[in-house]
MILOBA-684960 format. One record per residue (C-alpha): residue number from 1; residue in one letter; x, z, y. Coordinates in steps of 0.5 Angstrom, whole numbers, plus 500, padded with zeros to 3 digits. Example, Ala and Ser with C-alpha at 12.3 -4.5 7.8 and 13.67 -1.06 7.14 Angstrom:
<recs>
+-----+--------+-----+-----+-----+
! num ! residu !   X !   Z !   Y !
+-----+--------+-----+-----+-----+
!   1 !      A ! 525 ! 516 ! 491 !
!   2 !      S ! 527 ! 514 ! 498 !
+-----+--------+-----+-----+-----+
</recs>
This chain:
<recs>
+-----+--------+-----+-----+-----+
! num ! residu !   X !   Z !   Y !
+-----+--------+-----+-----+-----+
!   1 !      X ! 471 ! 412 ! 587 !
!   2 !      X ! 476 ! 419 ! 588 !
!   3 !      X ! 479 ! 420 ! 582 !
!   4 !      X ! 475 ! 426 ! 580 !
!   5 !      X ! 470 ! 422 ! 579 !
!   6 !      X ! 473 ! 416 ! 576 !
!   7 !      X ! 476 ! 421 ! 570 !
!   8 !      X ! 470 ! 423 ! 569 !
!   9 !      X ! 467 ! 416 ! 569 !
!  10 !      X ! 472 ! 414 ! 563 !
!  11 !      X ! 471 ! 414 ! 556 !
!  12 !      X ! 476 ! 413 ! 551 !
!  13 !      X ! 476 ! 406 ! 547 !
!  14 !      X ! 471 ! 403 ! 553 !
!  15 !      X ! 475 ! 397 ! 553 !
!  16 !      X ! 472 ! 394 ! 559 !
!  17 !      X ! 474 ! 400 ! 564 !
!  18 !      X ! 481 ! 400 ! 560 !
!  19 !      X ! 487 ! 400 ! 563 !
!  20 !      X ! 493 ! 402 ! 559 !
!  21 !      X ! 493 ! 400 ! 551 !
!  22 !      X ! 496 ! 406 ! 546 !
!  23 !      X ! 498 ! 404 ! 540 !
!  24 !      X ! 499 ! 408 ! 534 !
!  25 !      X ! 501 ! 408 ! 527 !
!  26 !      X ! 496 ! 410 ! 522 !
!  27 !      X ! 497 ! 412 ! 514 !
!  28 !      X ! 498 ! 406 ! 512 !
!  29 !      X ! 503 ! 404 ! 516 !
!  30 !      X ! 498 ! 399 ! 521 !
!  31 !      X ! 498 ! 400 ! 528 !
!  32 !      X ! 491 ! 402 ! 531 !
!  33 !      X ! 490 ! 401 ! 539 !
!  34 !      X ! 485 ! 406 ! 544 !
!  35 !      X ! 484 ! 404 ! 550 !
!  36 !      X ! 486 ! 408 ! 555 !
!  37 !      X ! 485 ! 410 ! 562 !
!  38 !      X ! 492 ! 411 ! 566 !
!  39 !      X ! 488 ! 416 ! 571 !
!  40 !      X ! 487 ! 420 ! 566 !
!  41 !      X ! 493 ! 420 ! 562 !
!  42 !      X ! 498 ! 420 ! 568 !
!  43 !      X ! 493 ! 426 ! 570 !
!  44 !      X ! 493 ! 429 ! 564 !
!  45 !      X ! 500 ! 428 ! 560 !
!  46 !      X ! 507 ! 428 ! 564 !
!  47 !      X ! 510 ! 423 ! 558 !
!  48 !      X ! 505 ! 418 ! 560 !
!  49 !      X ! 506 ! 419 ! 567 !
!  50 !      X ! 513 ! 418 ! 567 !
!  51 !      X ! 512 ! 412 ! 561 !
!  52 !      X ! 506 ! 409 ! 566 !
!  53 !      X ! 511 ! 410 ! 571 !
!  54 !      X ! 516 ! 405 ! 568 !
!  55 !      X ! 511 ! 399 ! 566 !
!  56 !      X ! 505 ! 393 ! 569 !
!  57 !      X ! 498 ! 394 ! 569 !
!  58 !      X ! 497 ! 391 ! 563 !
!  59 !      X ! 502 ! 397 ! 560 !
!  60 !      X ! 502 ! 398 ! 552 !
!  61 !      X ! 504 ! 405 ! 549 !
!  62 !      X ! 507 ! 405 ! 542 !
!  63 !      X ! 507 ! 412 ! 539 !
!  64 !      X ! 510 ! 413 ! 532 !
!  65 !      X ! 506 ! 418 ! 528 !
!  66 !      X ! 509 ! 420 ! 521 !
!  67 !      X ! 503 ! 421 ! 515 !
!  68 !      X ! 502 ! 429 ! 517 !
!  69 !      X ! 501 ! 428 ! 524 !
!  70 !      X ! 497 ! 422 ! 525 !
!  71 !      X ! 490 ! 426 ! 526 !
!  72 !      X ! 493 ! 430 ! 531 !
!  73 !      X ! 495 ! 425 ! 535 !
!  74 !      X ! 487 ! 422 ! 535 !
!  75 !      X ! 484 ! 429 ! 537 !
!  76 !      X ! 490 ! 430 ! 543 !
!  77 !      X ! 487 ! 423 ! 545 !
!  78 !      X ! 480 ! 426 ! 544 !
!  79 !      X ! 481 ! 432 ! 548 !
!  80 !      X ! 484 ! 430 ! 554 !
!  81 !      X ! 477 ! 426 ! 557 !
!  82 !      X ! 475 ! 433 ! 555 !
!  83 !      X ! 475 ! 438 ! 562 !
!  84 !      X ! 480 ! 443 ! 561 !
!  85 !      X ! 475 ! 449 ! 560 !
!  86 !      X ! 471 ! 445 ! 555 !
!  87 !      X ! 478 ! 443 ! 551 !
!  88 !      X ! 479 ! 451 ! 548 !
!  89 !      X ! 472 ! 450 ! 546 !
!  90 !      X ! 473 ! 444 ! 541 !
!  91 !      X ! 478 ! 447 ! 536 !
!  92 !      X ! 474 ! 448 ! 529 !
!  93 !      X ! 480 ! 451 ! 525 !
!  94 !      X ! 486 ! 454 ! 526 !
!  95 !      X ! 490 ! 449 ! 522 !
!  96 !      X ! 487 ! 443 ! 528 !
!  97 !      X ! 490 ! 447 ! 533 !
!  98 !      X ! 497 ! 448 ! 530 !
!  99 !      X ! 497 ! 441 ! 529 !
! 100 !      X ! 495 ! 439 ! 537 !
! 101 !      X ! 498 ! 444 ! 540 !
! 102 !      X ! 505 ! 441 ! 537 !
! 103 !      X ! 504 ! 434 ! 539 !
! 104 !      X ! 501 ! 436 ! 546 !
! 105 !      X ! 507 ! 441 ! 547 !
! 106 !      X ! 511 ! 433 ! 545 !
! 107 !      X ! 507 ! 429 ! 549 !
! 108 !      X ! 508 ! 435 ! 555 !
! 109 !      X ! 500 ! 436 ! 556 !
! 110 !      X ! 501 ! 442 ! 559 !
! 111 !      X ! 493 ! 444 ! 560 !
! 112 !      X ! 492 ! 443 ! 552 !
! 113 !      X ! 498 ! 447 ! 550 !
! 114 !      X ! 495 ! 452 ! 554 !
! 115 !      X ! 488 ! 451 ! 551 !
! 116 !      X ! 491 ! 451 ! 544 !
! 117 !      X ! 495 ! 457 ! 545 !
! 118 !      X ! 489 ! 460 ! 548 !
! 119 !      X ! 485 ! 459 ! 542 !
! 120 !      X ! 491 ! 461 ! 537 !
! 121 !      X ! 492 ! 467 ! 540 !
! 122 !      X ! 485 ! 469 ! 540 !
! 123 !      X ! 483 ! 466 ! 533 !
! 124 !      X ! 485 ! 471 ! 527 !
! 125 !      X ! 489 ! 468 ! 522 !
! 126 !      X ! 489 ! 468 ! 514 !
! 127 !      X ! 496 ! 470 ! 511 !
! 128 !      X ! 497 ! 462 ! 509 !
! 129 !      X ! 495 ! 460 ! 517 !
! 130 !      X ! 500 ! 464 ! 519 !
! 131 !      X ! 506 ! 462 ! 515 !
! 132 !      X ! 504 ! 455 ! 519 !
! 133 !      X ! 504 ! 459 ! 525 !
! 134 !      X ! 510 ! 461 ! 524 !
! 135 !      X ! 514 ! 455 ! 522 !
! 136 !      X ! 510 ! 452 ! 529 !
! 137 !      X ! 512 ! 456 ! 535 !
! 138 !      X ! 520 ! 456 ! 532 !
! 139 !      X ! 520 ! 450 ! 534 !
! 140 !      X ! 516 ! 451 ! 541 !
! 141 !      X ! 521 ! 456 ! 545 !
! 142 !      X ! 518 ! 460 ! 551 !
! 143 !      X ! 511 ! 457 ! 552 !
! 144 !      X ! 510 ! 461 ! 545 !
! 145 !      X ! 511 ! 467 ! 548 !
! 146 !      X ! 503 ! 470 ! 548 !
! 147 !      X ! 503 ! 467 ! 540 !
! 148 !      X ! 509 ! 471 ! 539 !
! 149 !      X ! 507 ! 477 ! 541 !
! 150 !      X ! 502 ! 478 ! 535 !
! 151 !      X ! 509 ! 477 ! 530 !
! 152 !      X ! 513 ! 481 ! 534 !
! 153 !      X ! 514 ! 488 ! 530 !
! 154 !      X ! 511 ! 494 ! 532 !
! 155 !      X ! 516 ! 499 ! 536 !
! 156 !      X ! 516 ! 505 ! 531 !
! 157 !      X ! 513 ! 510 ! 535 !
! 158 !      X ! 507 ! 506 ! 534 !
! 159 !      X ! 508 ! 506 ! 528 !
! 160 !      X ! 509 ! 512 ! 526 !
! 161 !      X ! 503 ! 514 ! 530 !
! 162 !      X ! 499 ! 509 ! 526 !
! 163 !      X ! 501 ! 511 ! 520 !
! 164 !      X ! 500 ! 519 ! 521 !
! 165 !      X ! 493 ! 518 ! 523 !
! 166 !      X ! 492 ! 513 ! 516 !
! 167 !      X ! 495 ! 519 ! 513 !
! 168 !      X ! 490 ! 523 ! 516 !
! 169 !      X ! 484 ! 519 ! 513 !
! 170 !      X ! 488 ! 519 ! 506 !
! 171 !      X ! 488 ! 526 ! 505 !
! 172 !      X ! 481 ! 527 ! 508 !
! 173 !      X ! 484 ! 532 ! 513 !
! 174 !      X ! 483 ! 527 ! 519 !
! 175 !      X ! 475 ! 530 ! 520 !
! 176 !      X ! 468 ! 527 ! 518 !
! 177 !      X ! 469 ! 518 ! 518 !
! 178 !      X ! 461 ! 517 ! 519 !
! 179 !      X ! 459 ! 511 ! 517 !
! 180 !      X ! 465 ! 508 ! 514 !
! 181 !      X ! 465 ! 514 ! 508 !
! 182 !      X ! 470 ! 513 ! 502 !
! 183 !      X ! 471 ! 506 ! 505 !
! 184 !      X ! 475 ! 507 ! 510 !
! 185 !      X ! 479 ! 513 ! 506 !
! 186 !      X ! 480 ! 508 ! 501 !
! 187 !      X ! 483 ! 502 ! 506 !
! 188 !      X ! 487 ! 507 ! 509 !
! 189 !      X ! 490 ! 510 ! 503 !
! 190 !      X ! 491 ! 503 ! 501 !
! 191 !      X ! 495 ! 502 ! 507 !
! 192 !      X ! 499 ! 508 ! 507 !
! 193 !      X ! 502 ! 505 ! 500 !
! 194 !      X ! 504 ! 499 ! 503 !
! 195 !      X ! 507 ! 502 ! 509 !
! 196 !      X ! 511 ! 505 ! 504 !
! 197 !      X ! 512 ! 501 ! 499 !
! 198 !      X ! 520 ! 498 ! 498 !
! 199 !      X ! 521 ! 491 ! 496 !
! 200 !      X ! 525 ! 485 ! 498 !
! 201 !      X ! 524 ! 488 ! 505 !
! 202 !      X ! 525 ! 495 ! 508 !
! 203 !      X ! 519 ! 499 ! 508 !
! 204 !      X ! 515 ! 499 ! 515 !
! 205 !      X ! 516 ! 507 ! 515 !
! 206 !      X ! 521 ! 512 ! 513 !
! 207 !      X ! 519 ! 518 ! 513 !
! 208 !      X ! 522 ! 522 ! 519 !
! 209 !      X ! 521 ! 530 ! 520 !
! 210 !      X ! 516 ! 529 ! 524 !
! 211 !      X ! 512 ! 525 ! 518 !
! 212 !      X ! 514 ! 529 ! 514 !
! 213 !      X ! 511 ! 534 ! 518 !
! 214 !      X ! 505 ! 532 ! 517 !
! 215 !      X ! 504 ! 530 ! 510 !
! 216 !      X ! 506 ! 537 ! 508 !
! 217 !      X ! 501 ! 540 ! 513 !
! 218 !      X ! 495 ! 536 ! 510 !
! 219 !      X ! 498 ! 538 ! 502 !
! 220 !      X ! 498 ! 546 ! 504 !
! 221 !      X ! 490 ! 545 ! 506 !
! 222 !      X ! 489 ! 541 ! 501 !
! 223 !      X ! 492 ! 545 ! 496 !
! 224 !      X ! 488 ! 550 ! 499 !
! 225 !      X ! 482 ! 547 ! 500 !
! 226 !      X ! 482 ! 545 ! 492 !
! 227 !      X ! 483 ! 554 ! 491 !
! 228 !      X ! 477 ! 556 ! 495 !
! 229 !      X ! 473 ! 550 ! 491 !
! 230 !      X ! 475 ! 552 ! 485 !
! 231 !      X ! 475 ! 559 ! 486 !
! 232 !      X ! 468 ! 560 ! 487 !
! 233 !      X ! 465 ! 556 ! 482 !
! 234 !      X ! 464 ! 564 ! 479 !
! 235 !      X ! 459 ! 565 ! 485 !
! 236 !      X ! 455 ! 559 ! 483 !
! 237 !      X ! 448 ! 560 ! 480 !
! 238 !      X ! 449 ! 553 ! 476 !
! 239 !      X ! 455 ! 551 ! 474 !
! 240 !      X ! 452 ! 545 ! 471 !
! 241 !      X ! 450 ! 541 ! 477 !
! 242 !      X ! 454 ! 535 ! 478 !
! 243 !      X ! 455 ! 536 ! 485 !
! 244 !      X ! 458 ! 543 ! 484 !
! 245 !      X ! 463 ! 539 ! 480 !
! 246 !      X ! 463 ! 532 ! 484 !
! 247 !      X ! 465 ! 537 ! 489 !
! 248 !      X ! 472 ! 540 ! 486 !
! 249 !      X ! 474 ! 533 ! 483 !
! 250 !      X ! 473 ! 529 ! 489 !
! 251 !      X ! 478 ! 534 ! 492 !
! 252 !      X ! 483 ! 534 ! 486 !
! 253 !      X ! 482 ! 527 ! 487 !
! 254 !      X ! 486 ! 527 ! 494 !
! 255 !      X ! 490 ! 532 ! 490 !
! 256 !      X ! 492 ! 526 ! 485 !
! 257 !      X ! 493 ! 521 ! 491 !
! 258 !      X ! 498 ! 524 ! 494 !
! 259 !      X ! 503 ! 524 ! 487 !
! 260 !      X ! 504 ! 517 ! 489 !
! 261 !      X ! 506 ! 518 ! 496 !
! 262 !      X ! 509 ! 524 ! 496 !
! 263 !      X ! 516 ! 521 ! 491 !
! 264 !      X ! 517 ! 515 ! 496 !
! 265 !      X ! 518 ! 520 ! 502 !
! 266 !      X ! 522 ! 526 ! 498 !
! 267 !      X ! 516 ! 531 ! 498 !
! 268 !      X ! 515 ! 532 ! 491 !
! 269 !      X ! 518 ! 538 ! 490 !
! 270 !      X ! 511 ! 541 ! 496 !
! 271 !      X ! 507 ! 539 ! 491 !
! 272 !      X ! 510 ! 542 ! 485 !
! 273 !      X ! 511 ! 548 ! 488 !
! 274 !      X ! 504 ! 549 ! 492 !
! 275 !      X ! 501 ! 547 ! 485 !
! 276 !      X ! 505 ! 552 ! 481 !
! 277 !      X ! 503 ! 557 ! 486 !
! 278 !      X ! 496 ! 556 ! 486 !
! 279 !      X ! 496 ! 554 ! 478 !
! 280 !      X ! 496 ! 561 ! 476 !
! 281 !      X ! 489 ! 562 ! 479 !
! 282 !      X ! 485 ! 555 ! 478 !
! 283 !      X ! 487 ! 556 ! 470 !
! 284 !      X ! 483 ! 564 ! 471 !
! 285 !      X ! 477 ! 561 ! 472 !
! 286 !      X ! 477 ! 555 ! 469 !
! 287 !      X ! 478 ! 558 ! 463 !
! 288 !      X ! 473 ! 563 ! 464 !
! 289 !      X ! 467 ! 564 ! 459 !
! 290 !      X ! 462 ! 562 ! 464 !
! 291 !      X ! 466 ! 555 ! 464 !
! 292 !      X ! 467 ! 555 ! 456 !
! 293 !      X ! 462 ! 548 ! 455 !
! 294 !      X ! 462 ! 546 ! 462 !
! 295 !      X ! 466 ! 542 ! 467 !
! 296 !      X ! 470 ! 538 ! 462 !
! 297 !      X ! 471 ! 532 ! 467 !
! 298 !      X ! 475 ! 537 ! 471 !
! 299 !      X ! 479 ! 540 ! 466 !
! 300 !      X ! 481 ! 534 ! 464 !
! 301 !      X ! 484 ! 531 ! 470 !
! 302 !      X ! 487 ! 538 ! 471 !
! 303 !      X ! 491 ! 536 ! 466 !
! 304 !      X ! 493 ! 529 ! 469 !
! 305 !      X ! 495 ! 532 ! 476 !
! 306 !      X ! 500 ! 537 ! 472 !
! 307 !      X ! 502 ! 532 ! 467 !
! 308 !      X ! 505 ! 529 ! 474 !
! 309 !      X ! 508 ! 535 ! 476 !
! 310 !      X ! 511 ! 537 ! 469 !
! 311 !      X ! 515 ! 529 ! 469 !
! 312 !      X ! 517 ! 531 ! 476 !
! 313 !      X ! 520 ! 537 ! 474 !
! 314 !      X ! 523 ! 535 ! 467 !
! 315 !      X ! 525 ! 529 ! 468 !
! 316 !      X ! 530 ! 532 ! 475 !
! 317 !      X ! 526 ! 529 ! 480 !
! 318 !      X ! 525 ! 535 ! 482 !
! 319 !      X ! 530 ! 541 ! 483 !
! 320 !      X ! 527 ! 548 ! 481 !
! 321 !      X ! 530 ! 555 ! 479 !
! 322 !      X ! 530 ! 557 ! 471 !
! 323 !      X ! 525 ! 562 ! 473 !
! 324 !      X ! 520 ! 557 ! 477 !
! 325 !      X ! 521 ! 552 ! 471 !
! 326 !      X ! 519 ! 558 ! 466 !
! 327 !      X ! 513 ! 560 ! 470 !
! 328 !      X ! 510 ! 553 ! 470 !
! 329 !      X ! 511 ! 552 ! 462 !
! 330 !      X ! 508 ! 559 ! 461 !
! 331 !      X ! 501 ! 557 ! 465 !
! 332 !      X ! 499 ! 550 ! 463 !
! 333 !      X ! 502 ! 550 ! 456 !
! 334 !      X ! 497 ! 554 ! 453 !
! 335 !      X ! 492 ! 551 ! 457 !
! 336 !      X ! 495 ! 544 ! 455 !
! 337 !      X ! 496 ! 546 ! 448 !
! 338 !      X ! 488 ! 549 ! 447 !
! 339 !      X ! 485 ! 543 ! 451 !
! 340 !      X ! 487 ! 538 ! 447 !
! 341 !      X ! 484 ! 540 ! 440 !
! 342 !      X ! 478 ! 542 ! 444 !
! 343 !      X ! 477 ! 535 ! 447 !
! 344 !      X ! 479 ! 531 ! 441 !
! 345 !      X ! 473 ! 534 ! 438 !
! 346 !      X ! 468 ! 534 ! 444 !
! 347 !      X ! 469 ! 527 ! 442 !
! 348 !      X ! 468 ! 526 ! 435 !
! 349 !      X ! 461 ! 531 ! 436 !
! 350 !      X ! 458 ! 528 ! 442 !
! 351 !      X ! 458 ! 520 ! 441 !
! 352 !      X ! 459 ! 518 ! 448 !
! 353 !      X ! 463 ! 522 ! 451 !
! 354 !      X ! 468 ! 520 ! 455 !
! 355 !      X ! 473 ! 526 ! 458 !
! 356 !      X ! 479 ! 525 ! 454 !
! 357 !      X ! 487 ! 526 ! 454 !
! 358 !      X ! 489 ! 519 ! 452 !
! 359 !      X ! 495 ! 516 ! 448 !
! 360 !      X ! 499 ! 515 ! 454 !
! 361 !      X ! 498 ! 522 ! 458 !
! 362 !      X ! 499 ! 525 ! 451 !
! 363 !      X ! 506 ! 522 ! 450 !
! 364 !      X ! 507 ! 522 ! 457 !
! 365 !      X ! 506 ! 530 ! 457 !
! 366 !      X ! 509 ! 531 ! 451 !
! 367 !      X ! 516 ! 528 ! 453 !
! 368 !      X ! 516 ! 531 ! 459 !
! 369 !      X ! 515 ! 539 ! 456 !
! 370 !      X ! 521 ! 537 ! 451 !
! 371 !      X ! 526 ! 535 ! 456 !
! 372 !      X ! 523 ! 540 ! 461 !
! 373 !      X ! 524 ! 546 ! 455 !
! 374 !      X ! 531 ! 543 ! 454 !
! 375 !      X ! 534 ! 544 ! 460 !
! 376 !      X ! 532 ! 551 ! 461 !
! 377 !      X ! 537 ! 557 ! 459 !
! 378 !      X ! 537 ! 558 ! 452 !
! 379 !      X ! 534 ! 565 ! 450 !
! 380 !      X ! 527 ! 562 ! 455 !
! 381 !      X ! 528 ! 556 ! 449 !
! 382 !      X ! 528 ! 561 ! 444 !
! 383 !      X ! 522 ! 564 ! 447 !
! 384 !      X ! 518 ! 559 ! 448 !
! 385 !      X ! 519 ! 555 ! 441 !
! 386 !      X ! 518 ! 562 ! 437 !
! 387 !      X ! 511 ! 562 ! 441 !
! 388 !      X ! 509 ! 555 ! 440 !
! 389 !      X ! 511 ! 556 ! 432 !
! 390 !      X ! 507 ! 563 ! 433 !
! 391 !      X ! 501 ! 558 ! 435 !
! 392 !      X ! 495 ! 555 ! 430 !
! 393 !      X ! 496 ! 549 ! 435 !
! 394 !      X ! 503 ! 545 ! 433 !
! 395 !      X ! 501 ! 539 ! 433 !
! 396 !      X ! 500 ! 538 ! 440 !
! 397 !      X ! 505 ! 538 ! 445 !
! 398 !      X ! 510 ! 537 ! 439 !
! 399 !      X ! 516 ! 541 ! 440 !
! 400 !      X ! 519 ! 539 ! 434 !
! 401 !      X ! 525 ! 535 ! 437 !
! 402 !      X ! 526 ! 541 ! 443 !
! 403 !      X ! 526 ! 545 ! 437 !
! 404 !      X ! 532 ! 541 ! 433 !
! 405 !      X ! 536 ! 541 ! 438 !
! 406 !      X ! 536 ! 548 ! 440 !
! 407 !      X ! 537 ! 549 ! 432 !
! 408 !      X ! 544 ! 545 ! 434 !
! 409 !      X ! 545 ! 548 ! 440 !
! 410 !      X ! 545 ! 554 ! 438 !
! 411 !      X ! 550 ! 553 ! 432 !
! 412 !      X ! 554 ! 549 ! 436 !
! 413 !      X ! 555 ! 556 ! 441 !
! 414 !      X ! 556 ! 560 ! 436 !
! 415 !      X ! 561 ! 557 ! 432 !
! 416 !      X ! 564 ! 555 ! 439 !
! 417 !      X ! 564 ! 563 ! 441 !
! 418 !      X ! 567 ! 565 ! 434 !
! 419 !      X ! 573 ! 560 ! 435 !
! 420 !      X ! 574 ! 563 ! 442 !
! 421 !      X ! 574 ! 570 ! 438 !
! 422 !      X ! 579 ! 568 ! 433 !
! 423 !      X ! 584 ! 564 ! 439 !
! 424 !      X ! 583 ! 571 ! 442 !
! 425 !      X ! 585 ! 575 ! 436 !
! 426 !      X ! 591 ! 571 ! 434 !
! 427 !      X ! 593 ! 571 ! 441 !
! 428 !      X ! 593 ! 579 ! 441 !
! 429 !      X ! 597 ! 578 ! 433 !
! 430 !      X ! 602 ! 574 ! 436 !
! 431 !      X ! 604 ! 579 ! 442 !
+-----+--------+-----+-----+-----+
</recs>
């Protein structure tokens, strides 16, 4: 019988055909035996071969296996009666092929190293799994390589050619996504944060110019995309449809989405700058007769979107003119000041309605107006406080703080500049 046919024959555990004896230590600490066959160990494993080599016919191997690795032992055992395009198929999960993989790496079983490699590169793996994959292939050295290259960081060209197209699906400028939909913008903007996102690591982009580049473009058609929506809701025959709405919103929707990317790449200011040029058209019609019952989801999330815009601005993160933060105060602080009566009592007559400003967006706005104001020149303070004051609506924003501190200012320059006068006077006396 040629050995081909004589592996074939055996079967692990048939004592009467066994010639080898391997002994290993179970759970508990008692040796277990399987019977074994030198042709198939010497065939199948270079530590049996050299073992063999040194020993009698009546050879007995004695393995040590510790608490963790005992069942992978047994399965390596298993597997090398198995033929080798029938091994690769066996693994039931990824954590039994890491646990085999390291004792046929041990035990220099070189056609199951491959198969465990195979099926491991192959197989996806979950978070945890790979962790333990990780920890496994360390310790592994070259034969590792092919699982390697799955953990390997991508070079950054790749990346940036990923992260422009997640881009594009993000900001609904990539062109139809049929038949994934909102599904994949969703995902995709999902990524494109995380990719973004700075914690103990450093992010998995930076925002180049050629980045940069097209995030800017995908704004302009955004925020020009939002501006022909709006702009022809005044031709629209019914205005109260949800779709004519739904339309615009879905838009100001992407619009919303990229004041969260947009800090982390230093491209707030396109933002603000191509939100305070089209503001002066979207509040035309917005406040036009023809929308005066309508459309409240939309003025209100109008109100949210320069809600950002005003934090970016008041609070420094984005550097304007005097004139360009003035222009900004002017057009929504009358909008913002006459929405919020109106929507408080929508609210109060109609039970179930949801469109509101709530307590966080009202003092998240309020706070951002102040300091916004403050840091204007002061006669563009005195003017806009005098309007505020001059309005039936002062309870909201509240502007009351920027007023006190423009009263103290104000007093404290005057008396600064008569106490430069008289040092001048003196100065010319004394001459």
């Amino acid at each position: 019988m040629d050995k081909a046919r004589e592996a074939k024959s055996c079967k692990l555990g048939d004592r009467s055909t066994s010639d080898v004896t391997i002994q290993l230590s179970n759970r508990e600490g008692r040796p277990e035996w399987f019977y074994s066959h030198s042709s198939i160990l010497i065939n199948k494993s270079k530590f049996f071969a050299d073992r063999l080599s040194h020993l009698d016919s009546t050879a007995c191997i004695e393995i040590h296996c510790s608490d963790f690795d005992y069942d992978d032992h047994v399965s390596l055992l298993r597997l090398l009666y198995l033929p080798e395009t029938s091994v690769v198929h066996s693994f039931d999960s990824v954590k039994t092929a890491i646990g085999i993989l390291q004792v046929a790496v041990a035990l220099q079983c070189e056609e199951i190293t491959q198969s465990c490699i195979q099926y491991l590169e192959a197989s996806p793996w979950e978070d945890k799994e790979e962790e333990e994959i990780i920890k496994a292939v360390s310790k592994l050295g070259p034969v590792a390589i092919p699982i390697v290259a799955r953990l390997q960081p991508v070079d950054l060209s790749t990346t940036r050619n990923v992260f422009v197209s997640a881009i594009r699906f993000a900001m609904s400028i990539g062109g139809p996504c049929l038949p994934f939909g909102d599904d994949l913008i969703t995902s995709a903007r999902e990524q494109v944060e995380y990719m973004l996102e700075e914690d103990d690591d450093t992010p998995l982009i930076t925002a180049d110019d050629e980045v940069k580049s097209e995030v800017k473009t995908g704004l302009s058609k955004i925020c020009s995309s939002f501006e022909k929506e709006v702009s022809s809701l005044l031709l629209e025959s019914d205005l109260t449809s949800e779709a004519v709405e739904d339309k615009v919103l879905r838009i100001l929707s992407d619009l919303e989405w990229t004041c969260h990317i947009l800090p982390k790449m230093d491209l707030m200011k396109e933002f603000v700058c191509n939100w305070t040029e089209i503001s002066g058209n979207i509040l035309t019609v917005v406040e036009d007769r023809k929308l005066d019952s309508l459309m409240w989801g939309l003025k209100v999330k109008l109100i949210e979107v320069t809600g950002k815009v005003l934090e970016a601005v008041g609070y420094g993160n984005v550097i304007l003119p005097p004139a360009c933060r003035v222009q900004l105060l002017k057009s929504w602080l009358p909008y913002i000041r006459k929405m919020k009566p109106l929507l408080d009592s929508k609210g109060n007559e109609e039970l179930g309605f949801r469109h509101k400003m709530d307590e966080d967006l009202c003092e998240s706005i309020e706070g951002a107006i102040v300091s916004l104001i403050l840091a204007l020149p002061s006669n563009d303070q005195a003017e806009i406080l005098a309007d505020w004051m001059n309005t039936e609506q002062v309870r909201y924003p509240d502007l009351s703080e920027a007023f006190e501190v423009w009263c103290y200012r104000t007093k404290s320059a005057k008396r600064r500049l008569v106490e430069g006068l008289d040092k001048i006077g003196n100065a010319a006396v004394s001459l």
